[in-house]
Every structure is written in structure tokens, then in C-alpha cells.
Backbone as CSV, one residue per row, in Angstrom:
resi,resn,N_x,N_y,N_z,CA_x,CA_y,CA_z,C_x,C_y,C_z
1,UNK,-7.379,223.049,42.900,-8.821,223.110,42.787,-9.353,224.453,43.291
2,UNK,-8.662,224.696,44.488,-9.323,226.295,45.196,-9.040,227.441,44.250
3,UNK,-7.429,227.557,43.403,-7.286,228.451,42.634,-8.009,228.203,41.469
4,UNK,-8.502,226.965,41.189,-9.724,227.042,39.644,-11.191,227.848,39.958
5,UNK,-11.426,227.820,41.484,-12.830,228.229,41.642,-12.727,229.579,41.683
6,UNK,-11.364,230.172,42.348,-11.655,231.141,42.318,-11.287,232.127,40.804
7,UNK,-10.791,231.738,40.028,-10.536,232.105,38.938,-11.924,232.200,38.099
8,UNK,-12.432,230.616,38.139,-14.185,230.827,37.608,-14.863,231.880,37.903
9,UNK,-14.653,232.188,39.897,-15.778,233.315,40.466,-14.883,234.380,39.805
10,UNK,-14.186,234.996,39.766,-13.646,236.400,39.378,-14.168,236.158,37.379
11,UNK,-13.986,235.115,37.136,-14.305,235.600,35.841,-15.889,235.514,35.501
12,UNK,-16.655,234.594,36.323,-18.251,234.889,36.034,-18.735,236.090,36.935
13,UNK,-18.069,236.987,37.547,-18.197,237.879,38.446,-17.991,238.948,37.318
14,UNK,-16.886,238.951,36.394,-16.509,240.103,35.972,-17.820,240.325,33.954
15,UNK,-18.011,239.085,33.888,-19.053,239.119,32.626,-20.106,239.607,33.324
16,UNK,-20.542,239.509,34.217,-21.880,239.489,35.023,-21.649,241.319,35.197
17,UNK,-20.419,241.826,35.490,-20.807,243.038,35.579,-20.948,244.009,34.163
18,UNK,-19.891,243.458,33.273,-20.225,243.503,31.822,-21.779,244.017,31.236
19,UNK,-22.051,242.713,31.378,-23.509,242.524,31.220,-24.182,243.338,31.409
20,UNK,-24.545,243.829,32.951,-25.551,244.003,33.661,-25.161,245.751,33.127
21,UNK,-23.721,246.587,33.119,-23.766,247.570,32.465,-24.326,248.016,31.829
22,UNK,-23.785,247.214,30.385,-24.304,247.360,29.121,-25.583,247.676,29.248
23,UNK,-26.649,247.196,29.977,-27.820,246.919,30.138,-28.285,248.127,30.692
24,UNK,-27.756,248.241,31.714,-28.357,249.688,32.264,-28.036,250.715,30.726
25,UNK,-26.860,250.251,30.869,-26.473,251.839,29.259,-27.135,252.161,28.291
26,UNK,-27.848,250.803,27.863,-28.949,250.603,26.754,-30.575,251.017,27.134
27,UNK,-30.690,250.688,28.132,-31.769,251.284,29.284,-31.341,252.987,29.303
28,UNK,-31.044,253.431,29.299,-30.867,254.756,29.205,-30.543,255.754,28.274
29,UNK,-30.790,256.203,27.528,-30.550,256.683,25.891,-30.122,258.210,25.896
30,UNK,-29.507,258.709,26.024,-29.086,259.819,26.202,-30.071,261.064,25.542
31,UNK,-30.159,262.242,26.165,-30.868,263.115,25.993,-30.457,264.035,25.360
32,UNK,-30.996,264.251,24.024,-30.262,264.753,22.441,-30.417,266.286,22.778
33,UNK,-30.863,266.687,24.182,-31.365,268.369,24.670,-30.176,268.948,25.603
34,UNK,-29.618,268.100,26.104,-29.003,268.037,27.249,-27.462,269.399,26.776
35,UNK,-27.126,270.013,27.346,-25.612,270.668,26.981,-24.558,270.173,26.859
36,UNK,-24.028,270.081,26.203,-22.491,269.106,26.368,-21.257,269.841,27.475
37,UNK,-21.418,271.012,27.500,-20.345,271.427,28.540,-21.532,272.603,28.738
38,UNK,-21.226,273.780,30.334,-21.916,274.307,31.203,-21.533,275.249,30.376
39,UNK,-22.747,276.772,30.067,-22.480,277.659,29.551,-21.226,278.871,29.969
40,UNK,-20.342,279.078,29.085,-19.553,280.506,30.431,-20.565,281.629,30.120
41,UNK,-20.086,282.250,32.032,-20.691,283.064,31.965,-20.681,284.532,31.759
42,UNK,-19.115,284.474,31.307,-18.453,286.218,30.545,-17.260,285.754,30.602
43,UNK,-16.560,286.534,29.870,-15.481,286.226,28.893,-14.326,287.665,29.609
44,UNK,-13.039,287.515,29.702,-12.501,288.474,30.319,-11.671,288.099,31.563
45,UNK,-10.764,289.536,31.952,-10.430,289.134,33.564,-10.949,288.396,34.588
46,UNK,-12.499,289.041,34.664,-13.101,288.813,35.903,-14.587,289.204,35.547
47,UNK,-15.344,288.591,36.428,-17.164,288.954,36.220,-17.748,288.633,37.632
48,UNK,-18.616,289.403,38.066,-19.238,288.904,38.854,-20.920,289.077,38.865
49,UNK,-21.254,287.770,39.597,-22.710,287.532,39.339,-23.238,287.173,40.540
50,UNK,-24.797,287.066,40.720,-25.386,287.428,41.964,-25.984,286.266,41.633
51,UNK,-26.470,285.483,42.883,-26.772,284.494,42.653,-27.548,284.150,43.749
52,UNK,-28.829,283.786,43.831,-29.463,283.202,45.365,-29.292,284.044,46.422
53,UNK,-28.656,285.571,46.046,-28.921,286.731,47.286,-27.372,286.533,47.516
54,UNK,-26.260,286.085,47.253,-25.099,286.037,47.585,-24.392,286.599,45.735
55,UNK,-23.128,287.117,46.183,-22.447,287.513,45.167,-21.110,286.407,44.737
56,UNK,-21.039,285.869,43.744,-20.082,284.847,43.002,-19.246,285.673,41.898
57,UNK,-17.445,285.989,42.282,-16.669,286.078,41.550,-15.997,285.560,40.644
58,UNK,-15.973,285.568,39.614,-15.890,284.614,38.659,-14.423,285.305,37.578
59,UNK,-12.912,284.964,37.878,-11.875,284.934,37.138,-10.693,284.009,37.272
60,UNK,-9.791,284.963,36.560,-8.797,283.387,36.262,-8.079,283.498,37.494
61,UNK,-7.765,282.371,37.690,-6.623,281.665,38.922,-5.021,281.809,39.172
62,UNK,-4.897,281.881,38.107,-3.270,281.309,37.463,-2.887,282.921,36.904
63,UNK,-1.787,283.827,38.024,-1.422,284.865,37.787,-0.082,284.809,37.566
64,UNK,0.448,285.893,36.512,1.755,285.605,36.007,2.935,286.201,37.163
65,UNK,3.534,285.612,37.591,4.835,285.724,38.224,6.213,286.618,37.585
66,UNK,6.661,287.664,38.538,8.128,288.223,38.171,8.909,287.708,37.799
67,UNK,9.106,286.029,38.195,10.343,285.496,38.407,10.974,284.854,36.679
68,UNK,11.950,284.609,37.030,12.477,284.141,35.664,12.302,282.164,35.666
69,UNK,11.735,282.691,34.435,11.509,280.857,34.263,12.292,279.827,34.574
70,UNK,12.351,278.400,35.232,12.460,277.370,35.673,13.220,276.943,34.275
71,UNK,12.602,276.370,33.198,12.657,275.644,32.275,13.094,276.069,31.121
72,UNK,13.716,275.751,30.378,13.219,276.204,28.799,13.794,275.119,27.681
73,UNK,13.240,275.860,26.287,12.831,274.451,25.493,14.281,274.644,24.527
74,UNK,14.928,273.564,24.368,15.989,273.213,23.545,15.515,272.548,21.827
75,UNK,16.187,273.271,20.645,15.767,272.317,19.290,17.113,271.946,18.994
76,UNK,17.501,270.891,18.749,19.177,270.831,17.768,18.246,270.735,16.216
């Protein structure tokens, strides 16, 4: 009997959150203005930009290494 109730509560627990989602989701309609991804802001090594009185460097992370590769790819 205890494992039927609690099976009921987890499953009227889990429609209920279903529900109440959906609801908010439909309640909220997305904004056809909005950007889909953040603009970049230069293209290249590196850029830097000033921002709020402070200076922000802006390049890539991932620098290529001397070493000889780990891995490599096999076709038969």
C-alpha cells in the first residue's frame, strides 16, 4: 500500500510539473527581436576593447604546441 502511494505522489507530482511548465512556456512567447547568439567582436588573433574605463583582451586560447602528436588516425 505505502509503495502504491508513493508511486501515485511521484507520478501526480511529475504531470503537475509538466503542466505547470508548459504553461509558463506558453505564457511567454519568445521575442522575434532578440539575437540568437552574442555579436563577435573582431575577427583575427587578438582585439582589444575598452569597456566601462577598463581594457578587455579578446583572443584565442588554444595555442599550438612543439610537441609531436599523441594520436593519430588509422583507414584499412
Amino acid at each position: 500500500m505505502r509503495a502504491l502511494v508513493l508511486k501515485l505522489g511521484a507520478t501526480v507530482l511529475t504531470v503537475a510539473a509538466t503542466v505547470l511548465s508548459s504553461l509558463y512556456v506558453t505564457a511567454h512567447p519568445k521575442n522575434p527581436g532578440a539575437p540568437l547568439q552574442p555579436s563577435v567582436l573582431a575577427s583575427g588573433q587578438g582585439s582589444t576593447v575598452s569597456a566601462l574605463g577598463g581594457t578587455v583582451t579578446v583572443g584565442p586560447s588554444v595555442q599550438p604546441g612543439q610537441g609531436q602528436p599523441v594520436t593519430s588516425t588509422f583507414a584499412s
